[in-house]
C-alpha positions as CSV (number, residue, x, y, z in Angstrom):
1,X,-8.1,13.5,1.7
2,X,-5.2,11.2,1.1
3,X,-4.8,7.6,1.7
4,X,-1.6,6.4,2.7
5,X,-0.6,3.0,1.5
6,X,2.0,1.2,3.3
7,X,3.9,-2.9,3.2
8,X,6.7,-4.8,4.0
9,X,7.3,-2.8,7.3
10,X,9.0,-6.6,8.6
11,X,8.2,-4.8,12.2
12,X,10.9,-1.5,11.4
13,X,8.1,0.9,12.0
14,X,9.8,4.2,12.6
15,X,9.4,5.4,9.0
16,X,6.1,4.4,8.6
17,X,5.1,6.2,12.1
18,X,7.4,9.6,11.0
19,X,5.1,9.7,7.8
20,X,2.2,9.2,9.4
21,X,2.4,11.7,12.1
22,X,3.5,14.5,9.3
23,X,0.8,14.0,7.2
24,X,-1.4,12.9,9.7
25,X,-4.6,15.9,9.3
26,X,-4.6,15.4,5.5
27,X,-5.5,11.4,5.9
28,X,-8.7,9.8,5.3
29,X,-7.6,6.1,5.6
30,X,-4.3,4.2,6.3
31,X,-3.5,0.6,4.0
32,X,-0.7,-2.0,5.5
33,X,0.0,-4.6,2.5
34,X,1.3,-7.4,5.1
35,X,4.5,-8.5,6.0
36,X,4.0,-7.3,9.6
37,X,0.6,-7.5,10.5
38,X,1.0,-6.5,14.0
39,X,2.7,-3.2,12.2
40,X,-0.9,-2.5,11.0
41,X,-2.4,-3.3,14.6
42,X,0.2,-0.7,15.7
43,X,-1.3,2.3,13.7
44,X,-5.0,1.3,14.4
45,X,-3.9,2.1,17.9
46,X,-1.6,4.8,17.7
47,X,-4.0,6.8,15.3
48,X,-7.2,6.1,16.6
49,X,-9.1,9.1,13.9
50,X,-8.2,7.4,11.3
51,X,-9.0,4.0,9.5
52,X,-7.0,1.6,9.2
53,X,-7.0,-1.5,7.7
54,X,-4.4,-4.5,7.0
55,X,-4.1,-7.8,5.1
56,X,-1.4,-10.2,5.8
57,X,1.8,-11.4,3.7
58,X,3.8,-14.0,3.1
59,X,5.8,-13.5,6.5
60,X,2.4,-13.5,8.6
61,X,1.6,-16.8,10.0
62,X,-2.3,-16.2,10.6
63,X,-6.0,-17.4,9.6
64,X,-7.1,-14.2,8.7
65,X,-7.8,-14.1,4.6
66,X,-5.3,-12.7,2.4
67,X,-7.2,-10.0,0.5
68,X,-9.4,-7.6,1.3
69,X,-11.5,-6.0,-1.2
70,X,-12.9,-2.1,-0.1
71,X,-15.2,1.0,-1.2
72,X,-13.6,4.4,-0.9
73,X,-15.0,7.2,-2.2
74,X,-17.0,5.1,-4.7
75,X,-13.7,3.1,-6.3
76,X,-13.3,-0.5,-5.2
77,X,-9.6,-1.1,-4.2
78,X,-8.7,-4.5,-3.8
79,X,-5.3,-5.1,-1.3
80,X,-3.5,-8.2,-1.2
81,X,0.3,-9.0,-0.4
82,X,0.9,-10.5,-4.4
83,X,2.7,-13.2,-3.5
84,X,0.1,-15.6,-4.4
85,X,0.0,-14.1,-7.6
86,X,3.5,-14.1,-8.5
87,X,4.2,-10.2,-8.4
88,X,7.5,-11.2,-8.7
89,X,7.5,-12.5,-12.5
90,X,5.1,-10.0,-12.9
91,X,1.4,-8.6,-12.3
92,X,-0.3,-10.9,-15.3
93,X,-1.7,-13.0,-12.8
94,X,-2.7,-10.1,-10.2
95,X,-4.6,-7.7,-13.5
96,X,-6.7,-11.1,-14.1
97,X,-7.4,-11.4,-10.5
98,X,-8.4,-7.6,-10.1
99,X,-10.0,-8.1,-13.0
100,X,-12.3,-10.7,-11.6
101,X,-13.3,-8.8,-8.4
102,X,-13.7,-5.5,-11.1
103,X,-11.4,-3.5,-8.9
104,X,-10.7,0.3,-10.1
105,X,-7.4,-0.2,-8.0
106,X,-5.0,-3.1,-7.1
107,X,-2.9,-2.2,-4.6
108,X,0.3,-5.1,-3.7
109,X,3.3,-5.2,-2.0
110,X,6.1,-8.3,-1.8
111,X,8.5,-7.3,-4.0
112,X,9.5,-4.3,-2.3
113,X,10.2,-2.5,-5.1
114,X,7.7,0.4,-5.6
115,X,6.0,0.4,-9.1
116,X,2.4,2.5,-10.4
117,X,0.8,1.9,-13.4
118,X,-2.9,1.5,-15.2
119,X,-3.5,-0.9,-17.5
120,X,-7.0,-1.5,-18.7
121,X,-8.1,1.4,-16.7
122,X,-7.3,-0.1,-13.4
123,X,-4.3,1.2,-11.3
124,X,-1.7,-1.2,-10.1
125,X,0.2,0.3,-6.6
126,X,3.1,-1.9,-5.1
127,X,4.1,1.3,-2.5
128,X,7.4,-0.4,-2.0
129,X,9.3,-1.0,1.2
130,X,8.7,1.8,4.1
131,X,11.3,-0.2,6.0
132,X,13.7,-2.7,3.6
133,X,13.6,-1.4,-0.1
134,X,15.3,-3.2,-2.9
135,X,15.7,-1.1,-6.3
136,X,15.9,2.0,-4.4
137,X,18.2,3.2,-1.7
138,X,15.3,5.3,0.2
139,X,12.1,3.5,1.6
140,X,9.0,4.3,0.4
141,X,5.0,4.3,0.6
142,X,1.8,5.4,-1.4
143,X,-0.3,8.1,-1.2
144,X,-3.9,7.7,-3.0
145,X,-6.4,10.9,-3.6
146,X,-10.0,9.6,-5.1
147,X,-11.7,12.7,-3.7
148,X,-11.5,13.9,-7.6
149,X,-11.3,10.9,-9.6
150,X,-7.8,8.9,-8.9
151,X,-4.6,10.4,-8.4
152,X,-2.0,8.2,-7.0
153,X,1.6,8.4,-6.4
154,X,4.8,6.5,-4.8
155,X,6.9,8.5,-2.5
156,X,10.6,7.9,-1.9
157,X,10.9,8.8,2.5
158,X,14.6,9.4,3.7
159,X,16.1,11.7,6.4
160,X,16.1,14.5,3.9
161,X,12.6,14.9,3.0
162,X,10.1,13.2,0.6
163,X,10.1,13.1,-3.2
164,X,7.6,11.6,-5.9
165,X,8.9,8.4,-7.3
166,X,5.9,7.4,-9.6
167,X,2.7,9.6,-10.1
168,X,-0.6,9.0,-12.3
């Protein structure tokens, strides 16, 4: 089952909701980085099979706390928004905090620019922008797989289709 891993929606839900409904029988979980927290409210409604959890970002003015730290399918992922971690200098700061909770996967938004890599044998998601995007002209999301160890990817969205950005 995939997990689809969503931020920065800044309220523009339209893409998020297409992507959702397509894919919709192959998902075990749905992820909403922040920036729009009410965005993630929106799909706990709308898709009331699946779960769905959401964090806030730096746009979300709320007394919620900022990470969340979860157990799917035996990995610990670990969501937060990055911006208290800098993401945009880079993810030092976020691989020592992931790190310290012993996460298997970090997965961050903020920057909306979509990135996937491991280092240290942890995977770092940022899914990118489902609604603004900045690096790319498409928005885009993640899709996680942990049903047979970790497979992760970043996946461009436009009007024409979907295509595999960034895969590990």
């Amino acid at each position: 089952m995939k997990i689809l891993v969503f931020s920065d929606s800044h309220g523009r839900t339209d893409s998020m909701l297409s992507v959702v409904k397509y894919l919709e029988k192959d998902v075990s979980h749905i992820l909403h980085l922040g920036d729009n927290m009410p965005d993630g409210a929106l799909l706990r409604q709308l898709f009331l099979g699946i779960p769905v959890y959401y964090i806030p970002g730096n746009c979300d003015y709320t007394g919620v706390p900022q990470d969340l730290l979860l157990e799917i399918e035996g990995k610990k992922l670990w969501l937060t928004h990055g911006h208290r971690y800098n993401v945009k200098a880079g993810i030092d700061r976020l691989s020592y905090a992931a790190e310290e909770r012993s996460a298997d996967i970090c997965l961050f938004g903020h920057t909306h620019i979509a990135s996937l890599t491991c280092i240290n044998g942890v995977v770092y998601m940022n899914p990118g922008s489902i609604s603004i995007p900045r690096g790319y002209e498409k928005t885009s999301y993640g899709v996680l797989d942990l049903s047979n160890g970790t497979q992760a990817s970043v996946v461009e969205f436009s009007r024409e289709g979907y295509r595999v950005i960034y895969a590990l």
